[in-house]
ZAMARGU-4260 file (C-alpha; in steps of 0.2 Angstrom, whole numbers, plus 5000, padded with zeros to 4 digits):
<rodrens>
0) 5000/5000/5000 | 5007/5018/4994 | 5008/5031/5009 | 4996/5044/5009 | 5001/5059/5001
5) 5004/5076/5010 | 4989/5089/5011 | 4992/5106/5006 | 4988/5111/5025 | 5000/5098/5031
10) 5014/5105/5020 | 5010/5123/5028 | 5011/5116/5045 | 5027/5104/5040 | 5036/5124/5033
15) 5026/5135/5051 | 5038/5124/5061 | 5051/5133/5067 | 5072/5126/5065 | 5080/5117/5079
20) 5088/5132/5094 | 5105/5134/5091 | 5115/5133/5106 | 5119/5148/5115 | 5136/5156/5114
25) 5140/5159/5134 | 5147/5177/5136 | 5164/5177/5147 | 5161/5190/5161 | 5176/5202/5164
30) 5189/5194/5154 | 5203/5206/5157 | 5201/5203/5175 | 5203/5184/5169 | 5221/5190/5159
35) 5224/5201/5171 | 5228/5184/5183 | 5233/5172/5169 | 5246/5182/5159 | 5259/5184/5172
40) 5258/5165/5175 | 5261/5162/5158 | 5274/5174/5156 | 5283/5166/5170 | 5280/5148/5163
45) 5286/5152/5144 | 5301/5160/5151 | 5307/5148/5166 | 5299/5132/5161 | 5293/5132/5142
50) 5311/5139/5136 | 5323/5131/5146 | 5316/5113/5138 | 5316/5120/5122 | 5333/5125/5124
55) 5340/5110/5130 | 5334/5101/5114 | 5342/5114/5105 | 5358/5110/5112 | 5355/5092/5112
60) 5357/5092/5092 | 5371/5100/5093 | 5389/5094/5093 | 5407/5101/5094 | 5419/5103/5080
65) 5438/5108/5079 | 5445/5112/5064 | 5460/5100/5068 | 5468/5097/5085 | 5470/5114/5090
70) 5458/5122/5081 | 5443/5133/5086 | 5426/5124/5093 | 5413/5127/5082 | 5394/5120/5088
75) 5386/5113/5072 | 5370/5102/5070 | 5372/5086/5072 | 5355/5076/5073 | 5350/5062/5084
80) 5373/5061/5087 | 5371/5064/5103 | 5356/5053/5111 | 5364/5037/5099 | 5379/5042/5113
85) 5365/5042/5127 | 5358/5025/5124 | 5375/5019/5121 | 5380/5025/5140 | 5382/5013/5152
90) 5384/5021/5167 | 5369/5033/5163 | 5357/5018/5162 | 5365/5006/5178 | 5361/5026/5186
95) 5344/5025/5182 | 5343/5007/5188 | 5350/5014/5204 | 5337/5029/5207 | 5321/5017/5200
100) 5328/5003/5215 | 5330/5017/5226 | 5312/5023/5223 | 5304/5006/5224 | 5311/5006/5243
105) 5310/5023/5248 | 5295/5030/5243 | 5282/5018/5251 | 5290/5018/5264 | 5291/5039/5265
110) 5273/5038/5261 | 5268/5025/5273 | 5275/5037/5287 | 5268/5052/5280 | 5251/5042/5280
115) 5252/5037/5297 | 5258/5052/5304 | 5240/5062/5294 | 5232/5048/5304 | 5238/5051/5320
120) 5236/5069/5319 | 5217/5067/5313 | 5214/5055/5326 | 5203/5061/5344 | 5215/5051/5352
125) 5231/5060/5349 | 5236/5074/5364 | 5246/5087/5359 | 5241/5088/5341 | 5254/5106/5339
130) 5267/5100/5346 | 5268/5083/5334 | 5264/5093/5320 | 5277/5105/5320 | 5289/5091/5325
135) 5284/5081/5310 | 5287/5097/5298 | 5301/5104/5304 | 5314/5090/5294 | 5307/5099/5279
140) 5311/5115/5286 | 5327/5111/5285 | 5337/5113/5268 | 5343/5095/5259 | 5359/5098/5258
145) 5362/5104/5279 | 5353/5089/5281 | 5365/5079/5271 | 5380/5085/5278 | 5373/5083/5296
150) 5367/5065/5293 | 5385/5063/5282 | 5394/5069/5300 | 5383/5057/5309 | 5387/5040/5298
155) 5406/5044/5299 | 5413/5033/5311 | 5430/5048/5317 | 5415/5061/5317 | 5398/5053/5323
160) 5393/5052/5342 | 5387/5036/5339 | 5404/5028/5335 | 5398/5011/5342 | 5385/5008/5329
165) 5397/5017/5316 | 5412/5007/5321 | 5403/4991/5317 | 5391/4995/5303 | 5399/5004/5288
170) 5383/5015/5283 | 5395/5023/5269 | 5401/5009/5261 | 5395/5004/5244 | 5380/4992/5249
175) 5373/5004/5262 | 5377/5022/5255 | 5360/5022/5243 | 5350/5015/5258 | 5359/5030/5270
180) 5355/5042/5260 | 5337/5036/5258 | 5336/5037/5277 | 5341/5056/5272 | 5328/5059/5262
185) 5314/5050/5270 | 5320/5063/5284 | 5318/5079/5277 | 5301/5074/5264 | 5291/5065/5278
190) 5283/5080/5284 | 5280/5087/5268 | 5271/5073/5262 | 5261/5073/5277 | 5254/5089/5278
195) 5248/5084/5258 | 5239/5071/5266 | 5233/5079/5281 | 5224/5095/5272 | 5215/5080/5262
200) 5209/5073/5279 | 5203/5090/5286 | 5194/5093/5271 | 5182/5076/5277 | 5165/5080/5282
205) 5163/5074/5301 | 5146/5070/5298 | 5154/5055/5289 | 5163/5051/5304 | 5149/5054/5316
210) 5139/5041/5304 | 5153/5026/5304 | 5153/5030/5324 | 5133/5028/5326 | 5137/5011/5317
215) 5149/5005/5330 | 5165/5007/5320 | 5181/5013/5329 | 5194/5023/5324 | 5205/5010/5315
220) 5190/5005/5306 | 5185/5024/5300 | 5204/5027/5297 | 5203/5008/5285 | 5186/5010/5276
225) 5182/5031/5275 | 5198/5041/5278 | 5211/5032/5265 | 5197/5030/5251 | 5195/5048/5253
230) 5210/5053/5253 | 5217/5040/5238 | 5218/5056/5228 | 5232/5066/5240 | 5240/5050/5242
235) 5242/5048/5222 | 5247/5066/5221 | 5262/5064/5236 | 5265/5046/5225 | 5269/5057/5208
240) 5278/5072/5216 | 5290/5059/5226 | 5294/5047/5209 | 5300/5064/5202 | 5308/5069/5215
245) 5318/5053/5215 | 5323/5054/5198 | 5329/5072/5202 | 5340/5066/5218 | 5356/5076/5216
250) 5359/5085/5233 | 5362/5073/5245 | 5373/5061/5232 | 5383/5078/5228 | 5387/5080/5247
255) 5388/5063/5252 | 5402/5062/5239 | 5414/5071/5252 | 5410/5057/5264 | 5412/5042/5254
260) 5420/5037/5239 | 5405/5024/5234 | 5398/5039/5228 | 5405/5044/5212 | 5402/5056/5199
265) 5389/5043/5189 | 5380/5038/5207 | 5363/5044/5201 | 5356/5052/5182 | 5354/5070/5189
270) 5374/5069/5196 | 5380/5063/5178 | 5371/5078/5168 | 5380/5090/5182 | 5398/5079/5180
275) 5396/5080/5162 | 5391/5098/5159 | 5405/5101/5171 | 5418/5094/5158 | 5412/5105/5148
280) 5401/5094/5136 | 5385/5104/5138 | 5376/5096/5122 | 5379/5079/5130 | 5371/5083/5145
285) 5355/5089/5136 | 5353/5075/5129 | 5354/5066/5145 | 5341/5079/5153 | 5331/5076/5139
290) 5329/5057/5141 | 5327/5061/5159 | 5314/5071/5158 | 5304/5058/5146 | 5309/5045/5158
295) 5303/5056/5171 | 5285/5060/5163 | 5284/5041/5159 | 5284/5034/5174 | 5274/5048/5183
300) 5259/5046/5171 | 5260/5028/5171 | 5257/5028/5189 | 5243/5040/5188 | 5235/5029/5175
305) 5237/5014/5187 | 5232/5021/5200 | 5215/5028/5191 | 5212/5011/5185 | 5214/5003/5202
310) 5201/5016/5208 | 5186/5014/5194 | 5189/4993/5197
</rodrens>
């Protein structure tokens, strides 16, 4: 059976109807107050952050010239020359072994600290909440490389106060020397890390608490099943700030350097890039900044992706 076919009345009506709305455009209110507060930012973030990367590549496709043993250096373009040199570097990669075995330790364990000490503070049960959290912070207080050198005197067994543990256990030597200045750094970034973790607490609704405690749950239990879930987010954030942070680890390496020969000049990937710009060979050491950096944004957003993933399961 044919359809019907249109009336003139229903063709009228079909051409009175009147076309879809089109979406409204939304009218930005003040927007020079807006650059007013975005310009400087970005000004600050081309100049110090945006150009300093892209100057490193520069100089990472460079290489150095002479016309002939004695003659004048000359920086001429030389492609992926100095990354082939990169990857070929032994020392540069058994470094980044070094830091990434480092992390593995350090870092949950720093953060499992920091945790525990957000904990405590939060908790009703803790006295003397002031006290504990200024002694908890004030390690941070404390610039890394005055800490270095105070925890460099303390392992030395002529120089420590403690020369009966130093006498008999060699903090300095080269199985121990990563794990001492671990100890190091676990010192200083505990407090920082839990102060991260403690605004993320304080920002919980009580009523939450005041609901868990009506339904007979103490405070390990709120502190297990509300607090951390709510607080994953701080905790992930701590977790990315210190795997960059371990990559970066040249301070106390540099200083520990005066206290043991362990530590030498390749001992971690942030204290070969200072060794080898010091040479000079400042193309080489973009190129191993540059690697590092891609290394570095790696393995931070591969951990914010596993961690996202844990948290829709």
């Amino acid at each position: 059976m044919s359809a019907p076919a249109l009336t003139a009345a229903d063709a009228r009506s079909a051409g009175s109807r009147s076309p879809a709305p089109r979406p409204r455009k939304i009218k930005v209110a003040h927007p020079r107050a807006i650059a007013i507060f975005i310009v400087p930012f970005a000004i600050l973030f081309t100049l110090f952050y945006l150009v300093p990367i892209g100057y490193a590549i520069y100089q990472s496709l460079l290489v150095v010239e002479r016309d002939g043993t004695f003659g004048k250096a000359t920086e001429v373009f030389g492609g992926l020359t100095q990354y082939i040199l990169v990857f070929q570097n032994g020392p540069f990669w058994e470094s980044i072994t070094r830091v990434l075995a480092f992390g593995v330790v350090q870092v949950p364990v720093m953060l499992g600290l920091a945790l525990l000490f957000a904990l405590l503070l939060d908790s009703p049960l803790l006295r003397g909440k002031r006290f504990f959290r200024l002694a908890f912070f004030v390690p941070y207080a404390v610039p890394g490389v005055i800490a270095a050198i105070m925890w460099g005197f303390l392992y030395s067994p002529n120089l420590s106060p403690f020369t009966a543990l130093t006498s008999n256990v060699s903090f300095l030597s080269a199985d121990l020397v990563l794990w001492a200045i671990a100890n190091v750094v676990t010192w200083v970034y505990v407090g920082y890390n839990m102060l991260i973790i403690y605004s993320a607490l304080l920002a919980i609704p009580t009523e939450i608490y005041e609901a868990a405690r009506l339904d007979g749950a103490g405070q390990l239990r709120i502190a297990w099943s509300i607090k951390i879930p709510l607080i994953m987010p701080a905790i992930v954030l701590t977790g990315i700030f210190s795997i960059i942070g371990t990559l970066q680890l040249l301070a106390e390496p540099q200083v520990f350097r005066s206290f043991s020969s362990a530590v030498t000049s390749t001992f971690t990937p942030n204290l070969m890039v200072y060794s080898t710009s010091s040479i000079p060979n400042v193309n080489l050491a973009a190129a191993f900044s540059v690697v590092l950096a891609l290394a570095t944004f790696v393995l931070s957003f591969s951990f914010l992706k596993f961690t996202q993933r844990k948290e829709g399961k």
